[in-house]
KEKE-3310 file (N, C-alpha, C; in steps of 0.2 Angstrom, whole numbers, plus 5000, padded with zeros to 4 digits):
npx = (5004:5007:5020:5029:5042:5042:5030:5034:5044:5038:5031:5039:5044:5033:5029:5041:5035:5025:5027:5034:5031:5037:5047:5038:5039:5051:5058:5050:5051:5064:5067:5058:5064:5080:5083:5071:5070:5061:5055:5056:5047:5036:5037:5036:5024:5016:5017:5014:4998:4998:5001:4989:4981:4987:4991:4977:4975:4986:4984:4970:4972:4980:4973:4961:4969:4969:4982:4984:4985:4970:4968:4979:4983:4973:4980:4991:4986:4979:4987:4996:4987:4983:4995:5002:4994:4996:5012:5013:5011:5025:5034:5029:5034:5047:5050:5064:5069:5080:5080:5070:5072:5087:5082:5073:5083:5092:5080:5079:5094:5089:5079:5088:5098:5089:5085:5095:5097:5087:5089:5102:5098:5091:5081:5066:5055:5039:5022:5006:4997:4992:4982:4984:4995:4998:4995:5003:4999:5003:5017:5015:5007:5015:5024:5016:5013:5026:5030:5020:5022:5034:5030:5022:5030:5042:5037:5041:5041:5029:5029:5046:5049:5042:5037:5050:5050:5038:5045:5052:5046:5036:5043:5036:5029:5026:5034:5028:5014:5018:5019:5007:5001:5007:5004:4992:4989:4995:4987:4974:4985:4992:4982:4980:4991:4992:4980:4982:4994:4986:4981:4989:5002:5011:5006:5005:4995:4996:5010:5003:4996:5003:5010:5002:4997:5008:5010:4997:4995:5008:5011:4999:5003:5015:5010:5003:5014:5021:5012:5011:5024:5038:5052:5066:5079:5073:5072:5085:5092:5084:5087:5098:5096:5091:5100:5109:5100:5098:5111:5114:5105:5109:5120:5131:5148:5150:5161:5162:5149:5149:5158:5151:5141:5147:5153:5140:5136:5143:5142:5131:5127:5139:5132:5120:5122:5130:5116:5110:5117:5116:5102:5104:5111:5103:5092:5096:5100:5088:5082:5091:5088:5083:5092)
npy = (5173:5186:5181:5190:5191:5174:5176:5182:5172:5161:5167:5167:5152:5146:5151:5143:5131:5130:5134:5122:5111:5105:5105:5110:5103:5101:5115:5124:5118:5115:5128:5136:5126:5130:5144:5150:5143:5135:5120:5102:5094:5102:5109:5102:5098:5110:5113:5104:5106:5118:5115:5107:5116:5126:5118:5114:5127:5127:5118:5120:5129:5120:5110:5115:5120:5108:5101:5088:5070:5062:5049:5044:5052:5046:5031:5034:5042:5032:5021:5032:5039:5031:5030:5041:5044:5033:5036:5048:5041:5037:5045:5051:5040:5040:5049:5058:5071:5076:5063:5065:5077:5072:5063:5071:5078:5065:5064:5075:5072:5063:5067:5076:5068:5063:5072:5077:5065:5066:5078:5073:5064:5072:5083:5081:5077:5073:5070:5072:5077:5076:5066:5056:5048:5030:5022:5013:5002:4994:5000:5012:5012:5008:5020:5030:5023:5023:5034:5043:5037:5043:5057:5058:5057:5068:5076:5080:5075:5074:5082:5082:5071:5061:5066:5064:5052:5050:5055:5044:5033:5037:5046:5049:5062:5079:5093:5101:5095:5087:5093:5099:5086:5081:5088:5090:5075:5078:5085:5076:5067:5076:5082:5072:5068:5080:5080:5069:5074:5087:5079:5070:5076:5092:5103:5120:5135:5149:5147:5141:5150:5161:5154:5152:5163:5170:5158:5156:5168:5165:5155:5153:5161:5156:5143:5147:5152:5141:5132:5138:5138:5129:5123:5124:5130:5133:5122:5119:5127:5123:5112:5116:5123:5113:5104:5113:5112:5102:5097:5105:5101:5089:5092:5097:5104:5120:5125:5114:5113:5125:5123:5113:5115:5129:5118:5112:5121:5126:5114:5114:5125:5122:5112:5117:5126:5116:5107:5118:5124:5109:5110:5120:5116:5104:5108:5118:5107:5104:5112:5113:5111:5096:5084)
npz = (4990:4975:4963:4956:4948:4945:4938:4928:4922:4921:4909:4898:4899:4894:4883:4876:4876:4870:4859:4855:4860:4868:4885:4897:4912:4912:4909:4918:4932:4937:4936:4946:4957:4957:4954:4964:4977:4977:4985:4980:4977:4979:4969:4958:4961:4961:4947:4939:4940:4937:4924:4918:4916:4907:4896:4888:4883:4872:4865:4859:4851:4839:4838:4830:4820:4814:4815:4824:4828:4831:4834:4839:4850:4858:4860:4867:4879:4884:4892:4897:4907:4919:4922:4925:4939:4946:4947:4956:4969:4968:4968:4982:4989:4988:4998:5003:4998:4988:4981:4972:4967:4958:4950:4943:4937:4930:4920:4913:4906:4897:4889:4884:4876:4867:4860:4855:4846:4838:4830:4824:4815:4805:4796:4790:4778:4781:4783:4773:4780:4797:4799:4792:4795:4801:4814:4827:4839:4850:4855:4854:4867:4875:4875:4879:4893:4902:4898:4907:4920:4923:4921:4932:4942:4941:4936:4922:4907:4898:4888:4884:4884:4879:4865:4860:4860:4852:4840:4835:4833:4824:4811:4801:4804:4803:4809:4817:4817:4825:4838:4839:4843:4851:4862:4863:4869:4881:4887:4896:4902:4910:4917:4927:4933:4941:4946:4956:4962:4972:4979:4985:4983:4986:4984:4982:4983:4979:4972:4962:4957:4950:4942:4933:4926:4922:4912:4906:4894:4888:4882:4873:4865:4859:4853:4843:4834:4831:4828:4813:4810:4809:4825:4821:4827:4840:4845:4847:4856:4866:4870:4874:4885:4893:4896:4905:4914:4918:4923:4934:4941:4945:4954:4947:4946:4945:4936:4926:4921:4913:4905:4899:4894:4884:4873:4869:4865:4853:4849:4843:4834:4823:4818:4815:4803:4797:4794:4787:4776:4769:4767:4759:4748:4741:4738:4728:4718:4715:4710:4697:4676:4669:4662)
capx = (5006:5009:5026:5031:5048:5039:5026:5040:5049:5034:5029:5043:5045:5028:5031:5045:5030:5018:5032:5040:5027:5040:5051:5035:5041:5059:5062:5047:5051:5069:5068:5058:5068:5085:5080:5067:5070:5055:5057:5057:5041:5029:5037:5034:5014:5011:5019:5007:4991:4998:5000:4984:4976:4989:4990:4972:4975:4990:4980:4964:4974:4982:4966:4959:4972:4970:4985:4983:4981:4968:4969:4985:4981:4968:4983:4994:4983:4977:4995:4998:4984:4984:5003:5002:4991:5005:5019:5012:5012:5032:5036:5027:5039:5054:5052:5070:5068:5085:5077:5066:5077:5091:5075:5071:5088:5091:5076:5082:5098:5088:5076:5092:5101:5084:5084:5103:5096:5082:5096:5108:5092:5092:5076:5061:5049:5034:5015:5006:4992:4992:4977:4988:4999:4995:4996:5005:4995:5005:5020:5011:5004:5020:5028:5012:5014:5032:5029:5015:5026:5040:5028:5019:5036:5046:5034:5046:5038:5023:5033:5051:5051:5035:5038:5055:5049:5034:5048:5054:5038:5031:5045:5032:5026:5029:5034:5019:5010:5022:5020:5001:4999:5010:5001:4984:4990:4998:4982:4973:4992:4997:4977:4978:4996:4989:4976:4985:4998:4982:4977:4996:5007:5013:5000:5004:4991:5001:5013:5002:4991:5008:5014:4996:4998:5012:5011:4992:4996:5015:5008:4996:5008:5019:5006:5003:5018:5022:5005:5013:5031:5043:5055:5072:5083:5074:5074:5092:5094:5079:5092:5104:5094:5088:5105:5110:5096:5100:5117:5115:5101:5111:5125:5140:5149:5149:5164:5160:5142:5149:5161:5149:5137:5149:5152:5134:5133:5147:5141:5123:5129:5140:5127:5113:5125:5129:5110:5106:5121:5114:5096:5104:5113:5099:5088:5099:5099:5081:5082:5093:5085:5084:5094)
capy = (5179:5182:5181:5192:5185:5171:5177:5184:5166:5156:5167:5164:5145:5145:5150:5137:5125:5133:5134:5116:5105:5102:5112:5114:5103:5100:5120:5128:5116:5117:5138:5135:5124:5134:5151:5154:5140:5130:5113:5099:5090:5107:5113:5095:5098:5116:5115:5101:5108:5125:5114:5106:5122:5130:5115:5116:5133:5128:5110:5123:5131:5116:5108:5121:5120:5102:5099:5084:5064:5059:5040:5045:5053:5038:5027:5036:5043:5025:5021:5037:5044:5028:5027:5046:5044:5028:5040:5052:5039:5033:5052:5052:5034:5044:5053:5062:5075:5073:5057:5068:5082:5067:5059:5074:5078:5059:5064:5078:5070:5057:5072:5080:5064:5061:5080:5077:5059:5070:5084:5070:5061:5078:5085:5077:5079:5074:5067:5079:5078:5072:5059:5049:5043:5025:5022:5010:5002:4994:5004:5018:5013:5007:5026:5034:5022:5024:5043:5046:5036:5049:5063:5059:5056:5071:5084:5079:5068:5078:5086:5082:5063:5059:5069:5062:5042:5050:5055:5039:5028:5039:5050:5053:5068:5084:5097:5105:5088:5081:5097:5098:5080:5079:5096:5085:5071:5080:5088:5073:5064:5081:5081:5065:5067:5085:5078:5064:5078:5088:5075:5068:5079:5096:5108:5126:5138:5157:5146:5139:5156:5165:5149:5151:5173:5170:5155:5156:5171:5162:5148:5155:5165:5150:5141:5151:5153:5133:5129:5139:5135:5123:5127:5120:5132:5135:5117:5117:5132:5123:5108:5118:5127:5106:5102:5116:5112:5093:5097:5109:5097:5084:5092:5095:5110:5127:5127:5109:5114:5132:5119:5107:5124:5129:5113:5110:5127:5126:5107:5116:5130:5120:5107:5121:5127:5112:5105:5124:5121:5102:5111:5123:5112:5099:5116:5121:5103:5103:5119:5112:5107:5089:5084)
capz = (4987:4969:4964:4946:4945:4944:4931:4920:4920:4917:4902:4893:4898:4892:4875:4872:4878:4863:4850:4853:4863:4877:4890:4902:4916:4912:4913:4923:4938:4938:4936:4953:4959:4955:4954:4967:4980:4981:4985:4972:4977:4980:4963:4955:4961:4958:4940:4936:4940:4931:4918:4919:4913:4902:4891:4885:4878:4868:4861:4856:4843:4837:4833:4827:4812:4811:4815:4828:4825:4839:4835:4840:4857:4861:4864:4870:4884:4888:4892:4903:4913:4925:4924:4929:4944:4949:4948:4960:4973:4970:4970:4988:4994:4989:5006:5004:4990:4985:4974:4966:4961:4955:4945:4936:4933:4924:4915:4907:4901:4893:4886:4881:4872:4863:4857:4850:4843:4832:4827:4821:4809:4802:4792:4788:4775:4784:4778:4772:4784:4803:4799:4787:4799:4803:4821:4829:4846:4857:4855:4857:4873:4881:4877:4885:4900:4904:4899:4911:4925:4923:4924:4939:4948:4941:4930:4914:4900:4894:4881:4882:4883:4875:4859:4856:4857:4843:4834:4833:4831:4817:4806:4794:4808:4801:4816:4819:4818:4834:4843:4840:4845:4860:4868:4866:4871:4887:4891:4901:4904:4914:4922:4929:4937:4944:4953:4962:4967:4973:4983:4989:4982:4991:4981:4985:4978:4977:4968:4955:4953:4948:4936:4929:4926:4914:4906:4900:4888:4884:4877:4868:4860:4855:4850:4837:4830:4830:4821:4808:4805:4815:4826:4823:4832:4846:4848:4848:4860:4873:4872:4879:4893:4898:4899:4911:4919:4920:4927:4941:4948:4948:4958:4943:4947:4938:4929:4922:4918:4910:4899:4893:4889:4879:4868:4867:4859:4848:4841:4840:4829:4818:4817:4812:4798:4792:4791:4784:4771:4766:4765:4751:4743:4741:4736:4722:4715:4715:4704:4691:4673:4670:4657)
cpx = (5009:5019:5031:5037:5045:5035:5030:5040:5045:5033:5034:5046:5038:5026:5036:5039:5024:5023:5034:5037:5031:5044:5044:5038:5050:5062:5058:5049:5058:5072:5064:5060:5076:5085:5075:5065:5066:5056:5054:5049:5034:5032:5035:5025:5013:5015:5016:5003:4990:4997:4995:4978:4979:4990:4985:4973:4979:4988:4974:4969:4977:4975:4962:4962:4974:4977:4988:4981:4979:4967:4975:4988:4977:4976:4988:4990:4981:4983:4994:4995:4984:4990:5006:5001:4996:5011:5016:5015:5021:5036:5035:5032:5045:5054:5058:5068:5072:5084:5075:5071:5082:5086:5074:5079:5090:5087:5076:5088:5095:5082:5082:5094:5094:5083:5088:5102:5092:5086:5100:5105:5093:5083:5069:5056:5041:5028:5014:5000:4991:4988:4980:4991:4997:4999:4998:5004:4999:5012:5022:5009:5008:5024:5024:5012:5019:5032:5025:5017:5030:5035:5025:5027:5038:5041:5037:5044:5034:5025:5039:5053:5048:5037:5046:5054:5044:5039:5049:5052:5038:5037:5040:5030:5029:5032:5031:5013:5012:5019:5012:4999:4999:5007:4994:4984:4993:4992:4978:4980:4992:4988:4978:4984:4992:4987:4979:4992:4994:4981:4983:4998:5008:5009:5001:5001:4992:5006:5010:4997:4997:5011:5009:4994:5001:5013:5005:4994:5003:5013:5003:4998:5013:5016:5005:5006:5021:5017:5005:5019:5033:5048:5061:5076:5081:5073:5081:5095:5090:5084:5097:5102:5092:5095:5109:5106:5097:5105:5117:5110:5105:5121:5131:5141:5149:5152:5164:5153:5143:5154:5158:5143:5140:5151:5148:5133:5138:5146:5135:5125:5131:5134:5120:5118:5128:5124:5107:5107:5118:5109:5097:5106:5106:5094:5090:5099:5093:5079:5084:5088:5088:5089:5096)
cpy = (5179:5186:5183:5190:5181:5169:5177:5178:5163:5161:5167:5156:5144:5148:5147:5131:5125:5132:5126:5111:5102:5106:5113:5111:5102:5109:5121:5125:5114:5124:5136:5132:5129:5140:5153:5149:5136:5122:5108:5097:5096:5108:5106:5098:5106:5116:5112:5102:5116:5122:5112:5111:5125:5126:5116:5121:5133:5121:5115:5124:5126:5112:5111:5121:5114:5099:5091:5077:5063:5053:5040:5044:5049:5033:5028:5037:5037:5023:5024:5039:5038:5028:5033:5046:5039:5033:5044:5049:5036:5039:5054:5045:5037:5048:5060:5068:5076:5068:5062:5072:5078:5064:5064:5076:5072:5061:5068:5076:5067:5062:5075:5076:5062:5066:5082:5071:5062:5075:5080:5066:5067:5078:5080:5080:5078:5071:5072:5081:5073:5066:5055:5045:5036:5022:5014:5008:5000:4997:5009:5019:5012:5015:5029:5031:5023:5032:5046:5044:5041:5057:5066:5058:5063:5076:5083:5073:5069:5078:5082:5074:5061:5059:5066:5053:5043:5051:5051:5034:5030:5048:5054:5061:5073:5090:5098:5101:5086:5087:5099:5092:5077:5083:5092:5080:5073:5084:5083:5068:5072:5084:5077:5063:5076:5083:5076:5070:5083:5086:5071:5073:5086:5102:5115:5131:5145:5154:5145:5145:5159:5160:5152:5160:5173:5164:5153:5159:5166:5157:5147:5158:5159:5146:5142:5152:5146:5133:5131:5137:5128:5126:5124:5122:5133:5128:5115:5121:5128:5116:5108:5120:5119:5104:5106:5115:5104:5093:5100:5105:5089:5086:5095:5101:5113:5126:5121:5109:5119:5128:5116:5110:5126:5123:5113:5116:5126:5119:5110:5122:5128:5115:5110:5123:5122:5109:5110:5123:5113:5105:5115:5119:5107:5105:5116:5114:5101:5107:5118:5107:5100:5089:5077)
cpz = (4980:4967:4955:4945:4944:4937:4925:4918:4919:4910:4897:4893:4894:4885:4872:4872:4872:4858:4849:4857:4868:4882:4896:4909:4916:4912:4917:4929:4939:4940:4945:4960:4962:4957:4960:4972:4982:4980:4981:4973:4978:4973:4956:4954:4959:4948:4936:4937:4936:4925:4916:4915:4909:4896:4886:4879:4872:4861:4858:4850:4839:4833:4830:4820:4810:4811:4823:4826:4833:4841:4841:4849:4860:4864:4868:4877:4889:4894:4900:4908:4918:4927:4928:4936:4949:4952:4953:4968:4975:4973:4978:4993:4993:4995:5006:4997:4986:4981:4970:4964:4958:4950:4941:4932:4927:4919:4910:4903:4899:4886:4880:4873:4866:4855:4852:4843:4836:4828:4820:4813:4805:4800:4791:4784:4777:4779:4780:4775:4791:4803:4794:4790:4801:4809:4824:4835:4850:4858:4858:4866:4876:4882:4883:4892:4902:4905:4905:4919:4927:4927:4930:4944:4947:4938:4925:4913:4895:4887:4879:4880:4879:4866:4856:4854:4850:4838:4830:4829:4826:4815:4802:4797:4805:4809:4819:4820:4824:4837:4845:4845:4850:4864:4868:4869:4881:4891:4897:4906:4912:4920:4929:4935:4941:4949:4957:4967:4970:4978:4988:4988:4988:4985:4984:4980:4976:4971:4959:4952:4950:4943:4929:4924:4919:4911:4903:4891:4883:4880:4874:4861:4855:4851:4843:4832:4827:4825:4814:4804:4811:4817:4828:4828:4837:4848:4852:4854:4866:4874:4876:4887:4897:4901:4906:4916:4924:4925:4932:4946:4951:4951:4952:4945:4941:4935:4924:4919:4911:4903:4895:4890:4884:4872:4866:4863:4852:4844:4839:4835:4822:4816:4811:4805:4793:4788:4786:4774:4765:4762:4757:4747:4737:4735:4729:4715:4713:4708:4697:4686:4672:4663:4652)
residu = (UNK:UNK:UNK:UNK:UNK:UNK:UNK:UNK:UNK:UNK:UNK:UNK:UNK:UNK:UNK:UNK:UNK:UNK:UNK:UNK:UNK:UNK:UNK:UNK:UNK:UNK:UNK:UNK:UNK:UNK:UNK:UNK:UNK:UNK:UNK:UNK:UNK:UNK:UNK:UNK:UNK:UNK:UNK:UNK:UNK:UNK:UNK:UNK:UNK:UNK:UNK:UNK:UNK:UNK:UNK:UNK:UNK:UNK:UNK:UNK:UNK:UNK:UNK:UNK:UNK:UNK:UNK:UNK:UNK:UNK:UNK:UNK:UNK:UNK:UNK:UNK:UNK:UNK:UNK:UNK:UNK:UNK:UNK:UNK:UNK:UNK:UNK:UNK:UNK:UNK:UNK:UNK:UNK:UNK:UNK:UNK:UNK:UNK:UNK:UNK:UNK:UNK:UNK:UNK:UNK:UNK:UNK:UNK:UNK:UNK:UNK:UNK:UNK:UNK:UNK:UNK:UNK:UNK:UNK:UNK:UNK:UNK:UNK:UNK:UNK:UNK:UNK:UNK:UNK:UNK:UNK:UNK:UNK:UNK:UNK:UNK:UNK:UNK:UNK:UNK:UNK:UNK:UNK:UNK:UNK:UNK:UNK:UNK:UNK:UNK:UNK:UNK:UNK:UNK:UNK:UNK:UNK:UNK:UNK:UNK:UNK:UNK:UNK:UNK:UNK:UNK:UNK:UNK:UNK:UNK:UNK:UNK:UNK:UNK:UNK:UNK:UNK:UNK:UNK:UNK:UNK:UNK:UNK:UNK:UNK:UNK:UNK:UNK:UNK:UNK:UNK:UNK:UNK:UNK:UNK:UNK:UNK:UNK:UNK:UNK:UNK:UNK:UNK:UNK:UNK:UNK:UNK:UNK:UNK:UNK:UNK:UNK:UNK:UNK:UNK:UNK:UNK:UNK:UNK:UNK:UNK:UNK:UNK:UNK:UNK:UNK:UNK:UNK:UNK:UNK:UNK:UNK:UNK:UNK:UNK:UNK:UNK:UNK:UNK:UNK:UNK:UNK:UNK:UNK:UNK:UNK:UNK:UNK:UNK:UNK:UNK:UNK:UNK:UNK:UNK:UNK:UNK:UNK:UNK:UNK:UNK:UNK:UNK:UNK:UNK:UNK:UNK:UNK:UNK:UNK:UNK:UNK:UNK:UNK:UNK:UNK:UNK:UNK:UNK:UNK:UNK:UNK:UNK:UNK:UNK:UNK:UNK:UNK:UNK:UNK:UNK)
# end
């Protein structure tokens, strides 16, 4: 049965997922979770094989504006797609589902902390073209295996993990180049873990027609809008929503959840004002004649 709460809440997880190349299982399968009480391991399988399909569409536009290194996604994917189809089976010895929802909660604080990690580097000037970048092999391949491990256990790593170890690897990326890169790169990775939950996992097909309703057009839409700019602050707002979402799987109470919401908003505010403040300064200095 299709389920429009549902639609609604996928098509706008599904355009932080087009704008920002992460957020797809770190919020879709918590908002199922949390919101609409489906249990951890059916909401783990259907929000991989939703993704399965809606990534593609956010990877076409992407490559389309050249914004993708596919040496890039070669080693990465090497890495992931076995380590994905692995993960599927740990996720089925947890038996308790209680692991799984504590697994994916870890995994958004270490998403979150990674997300504060790139905030605190500040800006980045970037190369000026995604195929400049000089790839680094086995590096590469040990994020994509550890990333594609993750995924197949919890649905979190596509995006929210993956994309902060690129940060690290390769600075030179501009925004649009990570966000391109990681959505291509997530497309066989987020297959490869689907299947295996397909075929183990707990698959339920009303759930994933209603994922698939609203987060095609959402993350087309995002898509779009990424492939043109970057998107600092809603980085900083989607850090906020992983960290709510981190904490209430892992049990904390509200008024200690509603506390550490408010801090993280109020570091993300001054933090945005103070990088904004740097950026003009930096600007104005730029301006002045030389002398």
């Amino acid at each position: 049965m299709i389920d429009w709460a549902l639609i609604g809440g996928s098509f706008l997880v599904a355009i932080v997922v087009g704008l920002t190349g992460m957020g797809g299982g770190a919020l879709m399968t918590p908002m199922m979770m949390l919101f609409f009480n489906v249990p951890p391991l059916a909401a783990v399988s259907s929000d991989l094989v939703a993704s399965a399909v809606m990534k593609p569409v956010g990877s076409l536009v992407h490559l389309r504006r050249g914004t993708v290194n596919l040496r890039l996604v070669g080693w990465l994917c090497a890495g992931s797609v076995p380590a994905a189809f692995c993960g599927v089976f740990l996720a089925r010895a947890f038996a308790v589902t209680d692991a799984v929802k504590y697994a994916l909660g870890v995994a958004l604080l270490l998403a979150v902390a990674g997300m504060a990690l790139k905030s605190w580097l500040g800006g980045r000037g970037g190369a000026s073209n995604a195929h400049e970048i000089v790839v680094r092999p086995i590096p590469t391949l040990l994020v994509g295996t550890v990333g594609g491990l993750v995924v197949g256990v919890s649905s979190v790593g596509s995006g929210s993990l993956i994309i902060v170890a690129l940060l690290a690897l390769y600075p030179a990326l501009k925004a649009n180049q990570l966000v391109g890169t990681d959505l291509v790169q997530a497309v066989p990775l987020v297959a490869s873990a689907a299947l295996g939950h397909v075929l183990f996992g707990d698959f339920q097909l009303d759930l994933t027609l209603s994922l698939l309703i609203g987060s095609i057009p959402g993350v087309y839409l995002g898509a779009r809008i990424s492939s043109r700019a970057p998107g600092g602050l809603i980085r900083a707002l989607l850090a906020i929503v992983l960290l709510a979402s981190a904490l209430k799987l892992l049990d904390a109470s509200t008024t200690f959840t509603v506390w550490a919401l408010v801090a993280a908003t109020v570091i993300t505010v001054v933090g945005w004002r103070v990088t904004a403040a740097g950026r003009a300064s930096r600007g104005s200095t730029d301006l002045e004649p030389a002398r």
